[in-house]
Structure formats: structure tokens, C-alpha cells
C-alpha positions as semicolon CSV with decimal commas, in nm:
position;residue;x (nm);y (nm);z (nm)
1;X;-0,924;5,350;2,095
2;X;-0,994;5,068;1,819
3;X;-0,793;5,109;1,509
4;X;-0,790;4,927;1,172
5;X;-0,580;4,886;0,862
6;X;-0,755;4,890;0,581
7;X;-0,619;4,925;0,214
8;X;-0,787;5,172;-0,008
9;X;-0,778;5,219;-0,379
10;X;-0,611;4,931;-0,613
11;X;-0,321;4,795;-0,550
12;X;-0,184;4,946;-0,806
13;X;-0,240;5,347;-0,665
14;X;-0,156;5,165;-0,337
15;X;0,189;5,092;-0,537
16;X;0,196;5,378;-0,742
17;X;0,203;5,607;-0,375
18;X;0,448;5,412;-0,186
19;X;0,147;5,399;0,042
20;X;0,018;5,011;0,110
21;X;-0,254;5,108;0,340
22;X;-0,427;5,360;0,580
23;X;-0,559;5,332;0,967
24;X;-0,887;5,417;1,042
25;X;-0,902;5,491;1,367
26;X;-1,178;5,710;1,610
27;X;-1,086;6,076;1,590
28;X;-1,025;6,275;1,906
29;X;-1,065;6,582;2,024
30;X;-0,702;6,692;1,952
31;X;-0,703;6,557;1,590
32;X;-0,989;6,865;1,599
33;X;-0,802;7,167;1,418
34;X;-0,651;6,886;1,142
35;X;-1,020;6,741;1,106
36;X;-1,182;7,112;1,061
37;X;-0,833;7,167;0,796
38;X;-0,958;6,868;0,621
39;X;-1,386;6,922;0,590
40;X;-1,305;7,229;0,475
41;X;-1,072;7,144;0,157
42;X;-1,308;6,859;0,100
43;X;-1,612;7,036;0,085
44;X;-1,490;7,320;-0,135
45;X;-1,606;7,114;-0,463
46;X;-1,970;7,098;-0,306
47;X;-1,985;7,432;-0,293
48;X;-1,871;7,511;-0,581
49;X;-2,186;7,261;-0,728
50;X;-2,438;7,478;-0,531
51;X;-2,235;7,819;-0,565
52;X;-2,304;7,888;-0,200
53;X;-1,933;7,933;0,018
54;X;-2,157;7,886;0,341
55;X;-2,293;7,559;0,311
56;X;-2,231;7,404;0,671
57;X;-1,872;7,209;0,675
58;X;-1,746;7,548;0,555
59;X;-1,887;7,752;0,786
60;X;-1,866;7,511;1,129
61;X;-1,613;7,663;1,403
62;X;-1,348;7,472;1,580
63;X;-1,567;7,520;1,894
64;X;-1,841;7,400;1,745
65;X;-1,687;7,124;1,583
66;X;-1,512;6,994;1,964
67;X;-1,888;7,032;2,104
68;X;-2,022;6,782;1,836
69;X;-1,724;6,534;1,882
70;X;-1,765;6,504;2,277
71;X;-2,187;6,417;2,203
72;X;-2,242;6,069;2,342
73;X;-2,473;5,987;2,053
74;X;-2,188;6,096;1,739
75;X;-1,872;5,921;1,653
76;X;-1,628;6,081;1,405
77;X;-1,397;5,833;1,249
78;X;-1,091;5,875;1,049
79;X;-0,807;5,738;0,772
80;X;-0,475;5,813;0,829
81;X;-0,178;5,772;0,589
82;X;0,107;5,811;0,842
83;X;0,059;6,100;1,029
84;X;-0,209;6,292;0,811
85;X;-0,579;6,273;0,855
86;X;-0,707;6,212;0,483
87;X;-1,043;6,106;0,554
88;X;-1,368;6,143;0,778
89;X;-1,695;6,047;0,810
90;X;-1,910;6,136;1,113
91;X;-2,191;5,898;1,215
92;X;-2,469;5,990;1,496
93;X;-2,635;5,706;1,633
94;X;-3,060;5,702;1,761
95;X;-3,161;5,424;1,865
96;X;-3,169;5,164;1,600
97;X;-3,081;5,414;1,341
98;X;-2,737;5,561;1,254
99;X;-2,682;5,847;1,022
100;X;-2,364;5,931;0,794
101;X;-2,237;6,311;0,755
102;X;-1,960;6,505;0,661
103;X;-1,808;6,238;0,459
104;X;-1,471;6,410;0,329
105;X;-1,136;6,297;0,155
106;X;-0,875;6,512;0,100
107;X;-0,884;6,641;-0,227
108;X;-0,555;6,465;-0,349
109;X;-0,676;6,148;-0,209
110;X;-1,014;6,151;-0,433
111;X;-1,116;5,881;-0,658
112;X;-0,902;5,620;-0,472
113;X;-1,152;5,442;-0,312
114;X;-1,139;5,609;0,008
115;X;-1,466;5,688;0,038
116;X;-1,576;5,308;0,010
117;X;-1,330;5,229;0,243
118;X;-1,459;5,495;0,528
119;X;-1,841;5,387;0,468
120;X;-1,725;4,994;0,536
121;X;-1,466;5,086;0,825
122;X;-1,774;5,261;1,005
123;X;-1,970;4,920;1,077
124;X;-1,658;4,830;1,328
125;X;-1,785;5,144;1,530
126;X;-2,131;5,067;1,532
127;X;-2,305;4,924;1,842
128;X;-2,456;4,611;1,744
129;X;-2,858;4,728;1,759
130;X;-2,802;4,904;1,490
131;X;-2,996;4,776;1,187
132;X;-3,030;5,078;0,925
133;X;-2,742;5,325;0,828
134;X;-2,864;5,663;0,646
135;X;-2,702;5,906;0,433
136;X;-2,747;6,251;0,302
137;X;-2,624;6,479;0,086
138;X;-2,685;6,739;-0,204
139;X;-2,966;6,683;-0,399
140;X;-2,735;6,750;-0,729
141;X;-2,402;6,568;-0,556
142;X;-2,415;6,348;-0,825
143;X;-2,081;6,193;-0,751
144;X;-2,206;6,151;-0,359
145;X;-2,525;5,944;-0,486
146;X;-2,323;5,762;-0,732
147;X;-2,087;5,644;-0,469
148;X;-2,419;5,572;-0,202
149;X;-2,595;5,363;-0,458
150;X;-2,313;5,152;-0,571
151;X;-2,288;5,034;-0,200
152;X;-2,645;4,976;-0,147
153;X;-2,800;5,302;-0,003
154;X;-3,115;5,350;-0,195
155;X;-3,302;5,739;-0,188
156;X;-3,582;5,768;0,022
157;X;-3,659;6,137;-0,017
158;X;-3,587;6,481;-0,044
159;X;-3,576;6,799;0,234
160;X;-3,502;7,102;0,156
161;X;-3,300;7,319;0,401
162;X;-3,252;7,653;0,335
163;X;-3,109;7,688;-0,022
164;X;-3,003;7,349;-0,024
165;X;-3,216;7,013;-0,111
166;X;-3,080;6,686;0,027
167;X;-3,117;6,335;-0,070
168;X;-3,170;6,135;0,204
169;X;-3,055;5,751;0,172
170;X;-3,094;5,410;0,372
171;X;-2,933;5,115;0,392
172;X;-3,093;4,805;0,554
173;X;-2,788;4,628;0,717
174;X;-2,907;4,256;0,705
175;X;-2,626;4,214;0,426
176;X;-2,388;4,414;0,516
177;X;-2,390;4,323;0,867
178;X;-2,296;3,932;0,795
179;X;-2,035;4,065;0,575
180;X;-1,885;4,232;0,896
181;X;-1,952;3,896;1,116
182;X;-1,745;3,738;0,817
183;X;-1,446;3,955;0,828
184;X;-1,408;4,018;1,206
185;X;-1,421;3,627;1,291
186;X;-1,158;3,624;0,991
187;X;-0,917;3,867;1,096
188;X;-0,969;4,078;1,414
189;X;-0,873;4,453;1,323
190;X;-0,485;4,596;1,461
191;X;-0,505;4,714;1,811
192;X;-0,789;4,487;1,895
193;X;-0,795;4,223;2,142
């Protein structure tokens, strides 16, 4: 398993929590129950935008959840601060392509930056063909496109599924991907040799 330290939010709310930084690590199959726990407090504010309970982080089953984390083609990555999983994001990977879901922070852990931090950690999980990174997410998430845009993901379209309409979102990784080059010749992540 690779894992990386990674500091999230200012220093000052790193200060303010007594909390200097959190691992990102991959998340396995017995962080499962914790990882359902923590979609499903995270993605209680997006339903409460679309006033719809069963919107699909909400309604996904711990079964169903271990079947998608043992697919070949996803990888679900995580932020821990000690021994609690704060974050997620899960990424499935086609061909060239990957594809960002399920992004959640715990709700007490919002606004400080840990988002940013889990959409940057995932290039260290990415295998190196990779050249575009997509997102989705609720056509009227305004906080979710606010957060894509500032780091580069630009809307392509819109799909409706169900009740729901998502924004999809791309970003071209010719950028970002020296930016990684940078920082791993730099400083090789904790736990890697």
C-alpha cells in the first residue's frame, strides 16, 4: 500500500486542530463499513440541494460498496487524521481516461481544503497513461463546480439521470502532470521506496 502525508487546510486550521497533517493512503476492503459511515454523512448536504434522500451514496449497500472496491479498473483513496477516515474520493480508470466520484469530507472537516488536497493526492495513484481526469456531479452543486473549476476542470456537458442532471468535467493533465514529476523527484511520498 502507498501512503502520503499531505497537509490540508492553512496552517493556521492545521494549528488551530492540533492536527499538522493527514495520510492519504488506498482504502481497503476493511476500512469498508467506516468508508460507507463517511459517504453517507457527506452526502447528506447534496441531498438536501436536490430534496431527494435516495440519490446514490445514500442509498449504496455495504455489499455493494466491497464489490466496487475489489473492481480492477476503480481505486478508492482516502485521508486519515489518526485513526479516522475523513475523506474519499473514488477514481475508475478506462483506458486513457480516469473518472472522479464520490468525492466526500466529513462534514466537520469541510471548507479546510480537503477536498483540494484529495483531487491532487489522486495523481500518485494514477497509472502513468493516463492523460485526462473527469469529474461529475450535480448540475446545481454549486460548491462542487466551484471547487472543480478553481483546479482546472472545465464543464463539458450535461446528462440527466433519473431526477438528477450532472455536470460532467475534464481536465487535460499536461499541467498537472509535470507538477506531479516536480514534486515526486522532490520528495518521494512516506512509505515509498
Amino acid at each position: 500500500m502507498s501512503d502520503s502525508t499531505a497537509t490540508s487546510g492553512s496552517t493556521a486550521d492545521a494549528a488551530a486542530s492540533g492536527d499538522q497533517s493527514t495520510r492519504i493512503a488506498l482504502v481497503e476492503d476493511h476500512h469498508a463499513g467506516e468508508l460507507l459511515t463517511l459517504r453517507r454523512a457527506a452526502f447528506v448536504s447534496e441531498a438536501q440541494v436536490y430534496g431527494d434522500p435516495n440519490i446514490p451514496p445514500l442509498t449504496q449497500t455495504l455489499p455493494e460498496l466491497r464489490e466496487d472496491m475489489a473492481r480492477d479498473d476503480v481505486v478508492t483513496i482516502g485521508a486519515w487524521d489518526g485513526h479516522r477516515l475523513v475523506g474519499s474520493i473514488r477514481v475508475e480508470i478506462s483506458g486513457e481516461r480516469a473518472t472522479l466520484g464520490r468525492l466526500a469530507v466529513a462534514p466537520d472537516q469541510q471548507g479546510r481544503g480537503m477536498g483540494t488536497t484529495l483531487l491532487f493526492a489522486i495523481l500518485e495513484f494514477l497509472p502513468e497513461q493516463i492523460s485526462e481526469i473527469w469529474a461529475f456531479t450535480g448540475k446545481d452543486s454549486r460548491q462542487n463546480l466551484a471547487l472543480y473549476a478553481k483546479h482546472g476542470y472545465e464543464a463539458q456537458y450535461d446528462e440527466a439521470a433519473g431526477q438528477l442532471t450532472y455536470t460532467y468535467l475534464r481536465r487535460v493533465l499536461h499541467a498537472v502532470d509535470s507538477r506531479r514529476s516536480d514534486r515526486s523527484a522532490a520528495s518521494p511520498p512516506a512509505g515509498r521506496q
